[in-house]
BALOBA-1460 file (C-alpha; in Angstrom, 3 decimals):
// residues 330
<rec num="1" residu="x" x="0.000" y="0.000" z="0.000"/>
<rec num="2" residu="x" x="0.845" y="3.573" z="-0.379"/>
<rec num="3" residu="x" x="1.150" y="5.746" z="2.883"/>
<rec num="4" residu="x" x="-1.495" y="7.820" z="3.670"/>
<rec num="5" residu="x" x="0.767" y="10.897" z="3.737"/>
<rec num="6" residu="x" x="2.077" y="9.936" z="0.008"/>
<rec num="7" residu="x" x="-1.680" y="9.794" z="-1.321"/>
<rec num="8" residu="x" x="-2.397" y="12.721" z="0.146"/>
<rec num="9" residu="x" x="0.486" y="14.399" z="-1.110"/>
<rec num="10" residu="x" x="0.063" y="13.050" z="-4.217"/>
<rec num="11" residu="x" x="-3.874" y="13.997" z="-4.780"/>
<rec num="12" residu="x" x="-2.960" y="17.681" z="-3.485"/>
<rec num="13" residu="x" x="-0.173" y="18.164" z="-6.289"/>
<rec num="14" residu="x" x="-2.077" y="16.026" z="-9.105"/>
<rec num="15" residu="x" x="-5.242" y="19.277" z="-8.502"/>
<rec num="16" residu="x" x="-2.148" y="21.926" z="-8.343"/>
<rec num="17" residu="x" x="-0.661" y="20.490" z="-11.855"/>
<rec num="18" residu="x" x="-3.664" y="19.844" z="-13.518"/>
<rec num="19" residu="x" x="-4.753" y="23.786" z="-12.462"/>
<rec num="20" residu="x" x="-2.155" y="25.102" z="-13.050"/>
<rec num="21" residu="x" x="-1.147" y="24.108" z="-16.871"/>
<rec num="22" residu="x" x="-3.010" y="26.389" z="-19.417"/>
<rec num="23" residu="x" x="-6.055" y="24.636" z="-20.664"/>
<rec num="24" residu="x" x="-8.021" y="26.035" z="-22.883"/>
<rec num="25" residu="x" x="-11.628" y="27.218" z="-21.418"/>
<rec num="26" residu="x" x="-10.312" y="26.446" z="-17.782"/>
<rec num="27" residu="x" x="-9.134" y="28.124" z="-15.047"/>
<rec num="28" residu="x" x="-5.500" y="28.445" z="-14.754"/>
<rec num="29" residu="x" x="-2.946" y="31.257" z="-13.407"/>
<rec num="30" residu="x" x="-3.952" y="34.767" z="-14.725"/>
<rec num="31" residu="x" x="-7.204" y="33.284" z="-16.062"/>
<rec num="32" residu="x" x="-9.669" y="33.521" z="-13.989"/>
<rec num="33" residu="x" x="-14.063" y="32.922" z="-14.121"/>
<rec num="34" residu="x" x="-16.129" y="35.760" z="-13.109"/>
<rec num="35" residu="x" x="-17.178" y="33.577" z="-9.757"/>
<rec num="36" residu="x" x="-13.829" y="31.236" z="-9.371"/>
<rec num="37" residu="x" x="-10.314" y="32.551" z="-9.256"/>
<rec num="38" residu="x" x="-7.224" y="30.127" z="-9.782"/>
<rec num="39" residu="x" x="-6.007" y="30.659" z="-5.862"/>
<rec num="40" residu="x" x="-9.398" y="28.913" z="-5.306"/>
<rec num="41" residu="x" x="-8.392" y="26.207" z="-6.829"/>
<rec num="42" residu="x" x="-5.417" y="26.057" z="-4.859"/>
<rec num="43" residu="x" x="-7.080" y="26.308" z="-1.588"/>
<rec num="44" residu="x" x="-9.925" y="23.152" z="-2.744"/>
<rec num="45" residu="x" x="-5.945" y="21.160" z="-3.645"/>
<rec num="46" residu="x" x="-5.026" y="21.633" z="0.059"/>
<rec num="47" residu="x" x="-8.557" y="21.107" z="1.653"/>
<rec num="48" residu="x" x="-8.484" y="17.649" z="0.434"/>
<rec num="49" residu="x" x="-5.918" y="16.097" z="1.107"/>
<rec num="50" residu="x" x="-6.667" y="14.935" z="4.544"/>
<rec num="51" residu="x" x="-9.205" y="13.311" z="3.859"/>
<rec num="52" residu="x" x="-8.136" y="11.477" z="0.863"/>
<rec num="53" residu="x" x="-4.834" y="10.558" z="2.896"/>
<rec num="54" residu="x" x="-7.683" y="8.628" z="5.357"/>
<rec num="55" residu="x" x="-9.396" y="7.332" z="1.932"/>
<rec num="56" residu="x" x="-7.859" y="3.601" z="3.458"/>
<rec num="57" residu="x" x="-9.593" y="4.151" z="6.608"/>
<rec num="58" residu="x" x="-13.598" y="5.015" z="5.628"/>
<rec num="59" residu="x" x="-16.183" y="3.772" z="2.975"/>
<rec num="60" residu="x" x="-16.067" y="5.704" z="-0.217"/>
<rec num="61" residu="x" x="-18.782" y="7.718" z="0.113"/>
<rec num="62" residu="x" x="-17.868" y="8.899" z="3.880"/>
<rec num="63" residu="x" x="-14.405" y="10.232" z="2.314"/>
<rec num="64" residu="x" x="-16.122" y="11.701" z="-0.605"/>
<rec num="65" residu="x" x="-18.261" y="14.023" z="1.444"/>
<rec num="66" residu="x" x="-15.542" y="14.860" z="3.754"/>
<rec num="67" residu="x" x="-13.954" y="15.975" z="0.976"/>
<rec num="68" residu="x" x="-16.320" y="18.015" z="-0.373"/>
<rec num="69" residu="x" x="-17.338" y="19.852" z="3.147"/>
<rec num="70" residu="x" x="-13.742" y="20.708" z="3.851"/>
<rec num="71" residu="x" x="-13.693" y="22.231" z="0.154"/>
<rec num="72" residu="x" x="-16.565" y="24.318" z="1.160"/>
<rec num="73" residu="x" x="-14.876" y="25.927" z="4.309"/>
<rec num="74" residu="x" x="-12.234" y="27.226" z="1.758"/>
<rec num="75" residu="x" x="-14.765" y="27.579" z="-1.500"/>
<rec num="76" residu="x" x="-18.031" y="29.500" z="-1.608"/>
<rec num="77" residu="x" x="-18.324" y="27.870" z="-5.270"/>
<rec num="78" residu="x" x="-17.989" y="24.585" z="-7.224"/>
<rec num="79" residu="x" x="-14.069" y="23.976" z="-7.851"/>
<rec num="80" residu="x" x="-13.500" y="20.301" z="-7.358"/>
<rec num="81" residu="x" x="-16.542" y="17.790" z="-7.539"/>
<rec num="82" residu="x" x="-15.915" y="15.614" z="-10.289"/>
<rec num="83" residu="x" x="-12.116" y="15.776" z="-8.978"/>
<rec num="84" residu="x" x="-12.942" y="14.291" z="-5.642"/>
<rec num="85" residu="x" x="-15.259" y="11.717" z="-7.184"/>
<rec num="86" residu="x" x="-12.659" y="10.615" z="-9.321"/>
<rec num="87" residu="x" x="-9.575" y="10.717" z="-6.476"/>
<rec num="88" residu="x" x="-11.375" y="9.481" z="-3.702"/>
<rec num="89" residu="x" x="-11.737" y="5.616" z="-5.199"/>
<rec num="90" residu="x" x="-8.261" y="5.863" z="-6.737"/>
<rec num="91" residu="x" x="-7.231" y="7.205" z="-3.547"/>
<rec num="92" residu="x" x="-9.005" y="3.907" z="-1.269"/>
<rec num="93" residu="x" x="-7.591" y="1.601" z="-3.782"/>
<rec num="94" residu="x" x="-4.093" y="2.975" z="-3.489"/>
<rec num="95" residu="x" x="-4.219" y="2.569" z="0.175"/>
<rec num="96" residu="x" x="-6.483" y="-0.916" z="0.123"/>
<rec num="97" residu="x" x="-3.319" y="-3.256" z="0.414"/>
<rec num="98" residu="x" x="-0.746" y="-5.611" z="-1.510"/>
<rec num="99" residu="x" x="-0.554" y="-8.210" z="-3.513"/>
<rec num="100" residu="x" x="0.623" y="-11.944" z="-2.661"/>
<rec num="101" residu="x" x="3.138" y="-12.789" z="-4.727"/>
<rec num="102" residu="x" x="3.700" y="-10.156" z="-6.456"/>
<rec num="103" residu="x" x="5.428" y="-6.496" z="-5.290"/>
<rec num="104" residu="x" x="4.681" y="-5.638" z="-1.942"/>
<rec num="105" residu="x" x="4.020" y="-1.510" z="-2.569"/>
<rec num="106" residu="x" x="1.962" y="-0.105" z="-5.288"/>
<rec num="107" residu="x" x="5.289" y="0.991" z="-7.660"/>
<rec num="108" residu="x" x="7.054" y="-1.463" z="-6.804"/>
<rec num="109" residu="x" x="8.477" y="-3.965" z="-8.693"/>
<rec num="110" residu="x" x="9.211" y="-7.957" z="-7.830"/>
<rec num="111" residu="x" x="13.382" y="-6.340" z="-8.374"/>
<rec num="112" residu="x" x="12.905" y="-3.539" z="-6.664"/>
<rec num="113" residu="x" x="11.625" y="-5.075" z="-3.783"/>
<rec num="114" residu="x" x="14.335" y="-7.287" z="-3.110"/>
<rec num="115" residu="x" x="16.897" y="-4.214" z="-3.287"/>
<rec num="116" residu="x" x="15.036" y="-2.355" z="-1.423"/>
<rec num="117" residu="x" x="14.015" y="0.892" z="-4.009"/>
<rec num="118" residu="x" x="10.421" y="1.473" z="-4.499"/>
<rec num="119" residu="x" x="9.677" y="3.436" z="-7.820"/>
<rec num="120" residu="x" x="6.266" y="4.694" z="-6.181"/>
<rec num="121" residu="x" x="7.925" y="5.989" z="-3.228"/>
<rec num="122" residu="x" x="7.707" y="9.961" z="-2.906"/>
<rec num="123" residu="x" x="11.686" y="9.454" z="-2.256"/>
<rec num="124" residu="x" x="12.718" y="8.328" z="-5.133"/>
<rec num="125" residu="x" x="10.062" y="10.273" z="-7.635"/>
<rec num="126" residu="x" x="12.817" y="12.195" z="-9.012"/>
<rec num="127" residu="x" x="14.218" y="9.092" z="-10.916"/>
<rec num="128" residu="x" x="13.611" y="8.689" z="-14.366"/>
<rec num="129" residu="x" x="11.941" y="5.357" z="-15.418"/>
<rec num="130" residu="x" x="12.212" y="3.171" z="-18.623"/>
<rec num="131" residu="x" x="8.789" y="3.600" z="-21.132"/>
<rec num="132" residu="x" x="7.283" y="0.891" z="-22.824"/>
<rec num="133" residu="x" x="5.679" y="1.234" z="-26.439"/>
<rec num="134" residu="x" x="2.346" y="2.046" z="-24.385"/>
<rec num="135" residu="x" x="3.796" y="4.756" z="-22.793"/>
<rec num="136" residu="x" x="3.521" y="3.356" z="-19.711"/>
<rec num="137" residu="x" x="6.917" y="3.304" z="-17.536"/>
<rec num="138" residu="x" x="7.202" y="-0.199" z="-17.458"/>
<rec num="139" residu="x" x="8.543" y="-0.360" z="-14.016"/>
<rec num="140" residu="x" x="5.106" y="0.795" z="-13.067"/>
<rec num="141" residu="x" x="2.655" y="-0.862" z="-15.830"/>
<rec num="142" residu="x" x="1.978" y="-3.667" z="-13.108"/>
<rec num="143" residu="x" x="1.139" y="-1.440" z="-10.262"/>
<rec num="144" residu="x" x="-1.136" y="0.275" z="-13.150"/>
<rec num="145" residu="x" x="-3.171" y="-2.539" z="-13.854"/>
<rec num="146" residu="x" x="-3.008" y="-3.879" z="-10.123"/>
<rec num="147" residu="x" x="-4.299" y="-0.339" z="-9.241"/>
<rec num="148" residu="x" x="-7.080" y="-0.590" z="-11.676"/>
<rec num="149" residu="x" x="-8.087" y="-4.158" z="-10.163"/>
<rec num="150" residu="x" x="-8.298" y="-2.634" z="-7.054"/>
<rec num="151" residu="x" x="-10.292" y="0.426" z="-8.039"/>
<rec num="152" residu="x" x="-12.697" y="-2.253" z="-9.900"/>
<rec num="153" residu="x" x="-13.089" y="-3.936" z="-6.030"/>
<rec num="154" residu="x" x="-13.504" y="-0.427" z="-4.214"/>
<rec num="155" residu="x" x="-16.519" y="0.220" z="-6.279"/>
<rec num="156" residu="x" x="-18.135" y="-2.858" z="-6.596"/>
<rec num="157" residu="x" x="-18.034" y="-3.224" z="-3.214"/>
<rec num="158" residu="x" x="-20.038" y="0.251" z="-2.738"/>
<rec num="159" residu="x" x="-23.522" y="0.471" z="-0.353"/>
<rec num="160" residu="x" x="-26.208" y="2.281" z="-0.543"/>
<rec num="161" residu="x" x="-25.060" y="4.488" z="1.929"/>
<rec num="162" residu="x" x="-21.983" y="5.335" z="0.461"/>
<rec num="163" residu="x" x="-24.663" y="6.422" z="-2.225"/>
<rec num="164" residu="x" x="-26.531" y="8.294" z="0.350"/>
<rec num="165" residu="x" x="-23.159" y="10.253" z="1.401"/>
<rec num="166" residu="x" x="-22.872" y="11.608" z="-2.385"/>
<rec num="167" residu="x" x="-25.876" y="12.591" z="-2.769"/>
<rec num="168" residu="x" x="-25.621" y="15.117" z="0.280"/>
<rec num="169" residu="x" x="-21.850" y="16.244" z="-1.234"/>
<rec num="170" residu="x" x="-22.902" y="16.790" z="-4.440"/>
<rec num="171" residu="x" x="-25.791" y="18.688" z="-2.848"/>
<rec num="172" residu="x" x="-23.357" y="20.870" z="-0.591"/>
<rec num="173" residu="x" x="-21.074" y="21.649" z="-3.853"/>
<rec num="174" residu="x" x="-24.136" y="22.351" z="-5.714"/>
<rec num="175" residu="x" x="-22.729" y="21.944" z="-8.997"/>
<rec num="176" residu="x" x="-24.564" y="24.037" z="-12.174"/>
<rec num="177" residu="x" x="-26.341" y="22.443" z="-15.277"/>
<rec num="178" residu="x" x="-27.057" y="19.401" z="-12.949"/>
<rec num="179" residu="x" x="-30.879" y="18.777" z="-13.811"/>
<rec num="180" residu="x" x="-33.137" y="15.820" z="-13.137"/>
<rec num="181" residu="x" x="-33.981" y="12.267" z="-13.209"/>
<rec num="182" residu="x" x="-36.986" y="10.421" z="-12.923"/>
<rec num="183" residu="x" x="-34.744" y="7.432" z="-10.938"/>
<rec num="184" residu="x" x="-32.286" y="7.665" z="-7.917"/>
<rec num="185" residu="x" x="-32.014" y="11.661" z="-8.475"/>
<rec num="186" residu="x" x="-29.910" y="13.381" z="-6.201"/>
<rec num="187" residu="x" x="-32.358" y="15.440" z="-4.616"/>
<rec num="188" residu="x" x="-33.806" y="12.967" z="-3.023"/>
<rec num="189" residu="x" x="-32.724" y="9.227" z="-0.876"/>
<rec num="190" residu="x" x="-30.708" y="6.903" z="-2.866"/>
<rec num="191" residu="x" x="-32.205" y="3.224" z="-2.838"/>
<rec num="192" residu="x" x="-29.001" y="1.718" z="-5.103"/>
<rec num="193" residu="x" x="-25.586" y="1.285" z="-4.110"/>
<rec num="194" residu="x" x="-23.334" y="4.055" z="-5.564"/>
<rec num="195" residu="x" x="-21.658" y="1.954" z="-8.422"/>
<rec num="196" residu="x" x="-25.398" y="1.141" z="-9.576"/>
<rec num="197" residu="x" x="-26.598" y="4.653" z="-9.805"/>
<rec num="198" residu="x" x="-23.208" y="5.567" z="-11.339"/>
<rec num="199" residu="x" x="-24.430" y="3.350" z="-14.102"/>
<rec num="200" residu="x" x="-28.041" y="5.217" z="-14.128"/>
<rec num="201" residu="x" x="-25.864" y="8.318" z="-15.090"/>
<rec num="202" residu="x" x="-22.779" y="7.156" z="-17.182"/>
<rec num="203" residu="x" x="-24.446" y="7.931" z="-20.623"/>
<rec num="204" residu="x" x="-25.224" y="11.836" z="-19.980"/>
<rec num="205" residu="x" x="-22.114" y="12.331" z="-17.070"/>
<rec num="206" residu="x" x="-18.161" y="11.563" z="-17.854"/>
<rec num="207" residu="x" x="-17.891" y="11.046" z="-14.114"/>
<rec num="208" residu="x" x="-20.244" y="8.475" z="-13.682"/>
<rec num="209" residu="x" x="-18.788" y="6.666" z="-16.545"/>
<rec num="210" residu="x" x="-15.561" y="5.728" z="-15.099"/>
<rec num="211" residu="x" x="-17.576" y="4.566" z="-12.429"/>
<rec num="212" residu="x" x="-19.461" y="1.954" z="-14.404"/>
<rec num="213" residu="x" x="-16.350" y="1.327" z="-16.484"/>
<rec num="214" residu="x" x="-13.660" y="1.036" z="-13.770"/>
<rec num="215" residu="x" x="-11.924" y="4.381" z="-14.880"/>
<rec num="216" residu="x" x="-11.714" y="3.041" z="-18.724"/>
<rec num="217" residu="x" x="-10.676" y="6.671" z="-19.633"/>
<rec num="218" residu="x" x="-8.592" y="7.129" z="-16.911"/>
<rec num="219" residu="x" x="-6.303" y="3.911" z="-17.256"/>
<rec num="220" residu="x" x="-6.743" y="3.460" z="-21.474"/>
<rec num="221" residu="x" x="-6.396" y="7.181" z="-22.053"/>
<rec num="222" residu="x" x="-5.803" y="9.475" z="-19.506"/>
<rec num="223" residu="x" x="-2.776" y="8.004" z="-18.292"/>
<rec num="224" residu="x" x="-1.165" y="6.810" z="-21.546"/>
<rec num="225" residu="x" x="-1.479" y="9.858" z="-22.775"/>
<rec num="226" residu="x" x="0.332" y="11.895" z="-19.979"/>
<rec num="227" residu="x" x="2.982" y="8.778" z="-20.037"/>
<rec num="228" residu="x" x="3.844" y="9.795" z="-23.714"/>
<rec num="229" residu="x" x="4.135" y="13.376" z="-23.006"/>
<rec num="230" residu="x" x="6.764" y="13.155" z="-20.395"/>
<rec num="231" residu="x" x="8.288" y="10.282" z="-22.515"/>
<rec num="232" residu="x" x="9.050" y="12.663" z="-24.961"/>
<rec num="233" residu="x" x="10.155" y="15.543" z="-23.061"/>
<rec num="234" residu="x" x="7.430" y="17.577" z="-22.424"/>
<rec num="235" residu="x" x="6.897" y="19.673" z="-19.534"/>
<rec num="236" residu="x" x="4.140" y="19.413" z="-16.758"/>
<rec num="237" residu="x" x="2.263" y="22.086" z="-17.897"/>
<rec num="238" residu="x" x="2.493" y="21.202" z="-21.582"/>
<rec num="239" residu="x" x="2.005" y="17.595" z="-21.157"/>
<rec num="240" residu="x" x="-1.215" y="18.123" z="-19.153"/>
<rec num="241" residu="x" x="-2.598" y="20.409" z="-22.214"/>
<rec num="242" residu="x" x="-2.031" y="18.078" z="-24.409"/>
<rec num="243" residu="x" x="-3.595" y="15.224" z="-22.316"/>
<rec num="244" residu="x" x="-7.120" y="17.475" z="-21.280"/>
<rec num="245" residu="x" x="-7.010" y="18.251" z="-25.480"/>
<rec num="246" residu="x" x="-6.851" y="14.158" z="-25.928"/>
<rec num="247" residu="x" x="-9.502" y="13.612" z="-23.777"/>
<rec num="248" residu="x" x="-11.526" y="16.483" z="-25.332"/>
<rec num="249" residu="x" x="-11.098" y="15.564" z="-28.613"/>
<rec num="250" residu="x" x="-12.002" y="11.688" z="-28.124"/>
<rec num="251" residu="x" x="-14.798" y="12.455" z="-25.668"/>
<rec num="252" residu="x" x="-17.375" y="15.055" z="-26.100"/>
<rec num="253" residu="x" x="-17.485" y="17.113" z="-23.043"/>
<rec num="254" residu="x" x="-20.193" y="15.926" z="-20.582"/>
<rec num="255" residu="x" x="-20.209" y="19.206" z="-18.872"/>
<rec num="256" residu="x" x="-20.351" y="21.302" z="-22.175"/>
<rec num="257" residu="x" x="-23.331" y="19.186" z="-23.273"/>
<rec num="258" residu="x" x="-25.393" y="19.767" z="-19.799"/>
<rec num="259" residu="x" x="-24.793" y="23.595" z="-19.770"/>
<rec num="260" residu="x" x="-24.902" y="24.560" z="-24.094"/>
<rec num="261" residu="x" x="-25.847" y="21.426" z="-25.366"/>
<rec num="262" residu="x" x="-24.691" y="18.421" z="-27.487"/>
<rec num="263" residu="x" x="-23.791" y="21.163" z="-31.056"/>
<rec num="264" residu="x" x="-21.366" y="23.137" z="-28.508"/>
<rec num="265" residu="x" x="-19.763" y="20.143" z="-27.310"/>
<rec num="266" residu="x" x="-19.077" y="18.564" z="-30.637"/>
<rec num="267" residu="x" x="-17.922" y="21.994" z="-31.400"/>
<rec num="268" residu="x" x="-15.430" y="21.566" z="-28.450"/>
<rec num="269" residu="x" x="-13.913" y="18.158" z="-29.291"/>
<rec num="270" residu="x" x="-13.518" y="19.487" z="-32.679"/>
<rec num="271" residu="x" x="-11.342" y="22.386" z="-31.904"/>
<rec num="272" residu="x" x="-9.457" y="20.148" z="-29.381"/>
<rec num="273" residu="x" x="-8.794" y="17.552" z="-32.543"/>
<rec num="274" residu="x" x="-7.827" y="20.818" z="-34.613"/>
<rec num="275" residu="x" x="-5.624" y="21.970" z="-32.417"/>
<rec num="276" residu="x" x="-3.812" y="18.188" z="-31.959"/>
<rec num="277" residu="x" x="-3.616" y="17.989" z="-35.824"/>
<rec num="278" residu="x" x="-1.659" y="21.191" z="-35.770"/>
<rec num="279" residu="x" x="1.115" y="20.189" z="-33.604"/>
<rec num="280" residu="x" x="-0.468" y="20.933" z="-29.922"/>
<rec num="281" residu="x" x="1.745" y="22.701" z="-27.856"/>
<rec num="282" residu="x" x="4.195" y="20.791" z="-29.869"/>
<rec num="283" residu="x" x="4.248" y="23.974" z="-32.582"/>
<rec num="284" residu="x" x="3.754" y="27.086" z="-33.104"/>
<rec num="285" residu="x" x="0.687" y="26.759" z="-35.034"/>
<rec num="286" residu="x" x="-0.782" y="24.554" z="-32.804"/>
<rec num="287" residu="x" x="-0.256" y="27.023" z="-29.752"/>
<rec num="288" residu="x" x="-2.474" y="29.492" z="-31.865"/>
<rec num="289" residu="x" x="-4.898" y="26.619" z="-32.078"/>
<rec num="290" residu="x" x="-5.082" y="26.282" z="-28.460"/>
<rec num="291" residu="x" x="-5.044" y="30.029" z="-28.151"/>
<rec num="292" residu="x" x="-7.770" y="30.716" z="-30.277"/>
<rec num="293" residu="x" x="-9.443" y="27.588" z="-28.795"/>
<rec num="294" residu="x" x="-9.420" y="29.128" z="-25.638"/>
<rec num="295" residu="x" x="-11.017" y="32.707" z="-26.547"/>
<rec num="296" residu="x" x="-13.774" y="30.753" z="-28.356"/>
<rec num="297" residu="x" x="-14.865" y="28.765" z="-25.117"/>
<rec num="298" residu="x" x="-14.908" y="31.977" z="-22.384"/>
<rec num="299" residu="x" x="-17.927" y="33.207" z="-22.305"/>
<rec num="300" residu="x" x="-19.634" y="35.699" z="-18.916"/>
<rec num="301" residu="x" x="-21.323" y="31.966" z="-18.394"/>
<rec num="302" residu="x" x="-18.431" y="29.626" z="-19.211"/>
<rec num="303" residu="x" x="-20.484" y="27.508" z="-20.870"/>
<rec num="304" residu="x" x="-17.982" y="25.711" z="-22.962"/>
<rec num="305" residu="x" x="-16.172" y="24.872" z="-20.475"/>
<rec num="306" residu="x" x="-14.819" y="21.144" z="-20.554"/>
<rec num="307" residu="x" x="-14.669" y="20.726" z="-17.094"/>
<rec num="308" residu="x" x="-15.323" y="17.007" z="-17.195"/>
<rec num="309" residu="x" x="-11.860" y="16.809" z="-19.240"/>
<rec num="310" residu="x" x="-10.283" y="19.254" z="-16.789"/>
<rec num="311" residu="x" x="-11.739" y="16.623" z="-13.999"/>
<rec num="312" residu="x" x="-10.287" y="13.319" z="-16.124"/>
<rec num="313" residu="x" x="-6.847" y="15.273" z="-16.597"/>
<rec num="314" residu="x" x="-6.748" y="14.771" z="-12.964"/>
<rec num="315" residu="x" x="-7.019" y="11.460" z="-12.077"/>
<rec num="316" residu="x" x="-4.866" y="10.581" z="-14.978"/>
<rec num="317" residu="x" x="-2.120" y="12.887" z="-12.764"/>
<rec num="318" residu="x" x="-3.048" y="10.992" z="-9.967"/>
<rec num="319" residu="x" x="-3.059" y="7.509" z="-11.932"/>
<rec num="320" residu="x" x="0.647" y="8.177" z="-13.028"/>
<rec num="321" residu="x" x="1.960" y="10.007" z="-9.517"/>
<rec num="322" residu="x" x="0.821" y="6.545" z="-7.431"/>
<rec num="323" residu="x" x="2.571" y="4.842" z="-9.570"/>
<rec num="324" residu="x" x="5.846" y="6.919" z="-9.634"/>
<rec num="325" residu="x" x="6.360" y="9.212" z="-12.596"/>
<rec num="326" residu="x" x="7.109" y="13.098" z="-10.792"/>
<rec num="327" residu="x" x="9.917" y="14.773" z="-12.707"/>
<rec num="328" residu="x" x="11.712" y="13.779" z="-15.525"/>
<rec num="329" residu="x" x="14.125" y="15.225" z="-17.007"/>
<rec num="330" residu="x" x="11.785" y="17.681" z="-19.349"/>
């Protein structure tokens, strides 16, 4: 297992990297929303990490609202929802145990065990790993998919009450362009566990879908994605652009389509794709893509913004910190 501390630590900087790189129709330094500021943003990273670092010690959903009410001391307004949905299983499968037989740590390798180095551990982040063709450092490809097993077990193993605990957090963060459902809505008392009315939701919510699919985007995209970035030299910041405008342009924006509707966020992926085909933050003309990208999605409303991507971007971060990629030598 990972120590508490090191999840904590490692959910707090996987919200401060993903806020602070430059994506397009997000917040980020110097670019600000009429009611969220970035230093918001900062203050939600450091509310929850306490209670993520306990994510080992609580059901799901009792971790989740934590989470959420120690945002709100710090937040009047909606910054991290769909974050803390995503970390918190990640987060309780990190800390859930080992495996017999195989490495005794999440990071760490059958090898590295026996000498004593952990990949995963916060010590030895600064190391540079070996990448597969995936992208994947393979030192840590089995602690991904041994994560992903476990985050499969935390949420099938989900009650109703851990359903009943989201509901009132996603009440108390009171998230816009929500709406309603004629089954398990949120307004009123769950009667499913919270993996089942996950699966009510994952057509019309990103969020819920990586809970019905065991974080398919997450693990088959988010991650790899990030992994090839810093594989090829990219920096933080640019290599979490490039990852939010992958999971943009393969994913429509679940957010965009609840708020302006299913034209805007075809509209979105199809800038994202646009700006990809012209290099990214790879090239010049793909930072004007991105650029102009980003002036087409503000609006006094922010409307367009892919905040489900921002939210994926995320855990991806967090996916690839637990299992030992920091800094590289980008």
């Amino acid at each position: 297992m990972i120590a508490p501390c090191d999840i904590a630590a490692a959910a707090q900087l996987a919200c401060l990297l993903e806020v602070s790189a430059p994506k397009p129709g997000n917040v980020s330094p110097g670019r600000h929303f009429a009611d969220t500021r970035y230093e918001d943003f900062l203050a939600s990273a450091a509310a929850i990490g306490a209670p993520l670092g306990g994510a080992g010690t609580r059901p799901l959903g009792a971790t989740i609202r934590l989470a959420v009410e120690a945002t709100s001391r710090w937040c009047r307004s909606n910054t991290n929802l769909g974050i803390v949905l995503l970390l918190a299983p990640l987060a309780r499968a990190a800390a859930s145990g080992s495996d017999p037989g195989d490495a005794r740590d999440w990071g760490q390798t059958p090898e590295s065990a026996a000498s004593g180095s952990d990949p995963g551990d916060a010590r030895d982040w600064g190391q540079t790993p070996e990448f597969g063709d995936s992208g994947i450092p393979t030192a840590a490809d089995s602690s991904l998919q041994k994560l992903r097993t476990a985050v499969g077990e935390v949420l099938n193993a989900t009650t109703v009450d851990d359903a009943r605990q989201v509901y009132a957090a996603i009440r108390l963060a009171a998230p816009g362009g929500l709406g309603q459902t004629d089954s398990q809505d949120v307004a009123g008392e769950p009667t499913m566990t919270l993996v089942e009315v996950m699966r009510l939701a994952a057509e019309r919510d990103g969020i819920a879908r990586e809970y019905a699919t065991a974080f398919e985007v997450t693990f088959a995209s988010g991650a790899p994605a990030l992994a090839r970035a810093r594989r090829d030299g990219l920096t933080w910041d640019d290599a979490v652009v490039e990852t939010f405008l992958t999971l943009v342009a393969a994913f429509p924006d679940t957010h965009v389509r609840r708020r302006a509707g299913a034209d805007t966020a075809r509209m979105v992926s199809e800038r994202a794709d646009a700006a990809l085909a012209a290099g990214g933050v790879r090239s010049e003309e793909g930072r004007r893509a991105i650029a102009a990208m980003d002036a087409a999605l503000r609006d006094a409303r922010n409307s367009a913004n892919p905040g489900t991507a921002a939210d994926l971007t995320a855990a991806a971060i967090f996916v690839m910190l637990l299992t030992g990629e920091w800094h590289r030598s980008a």
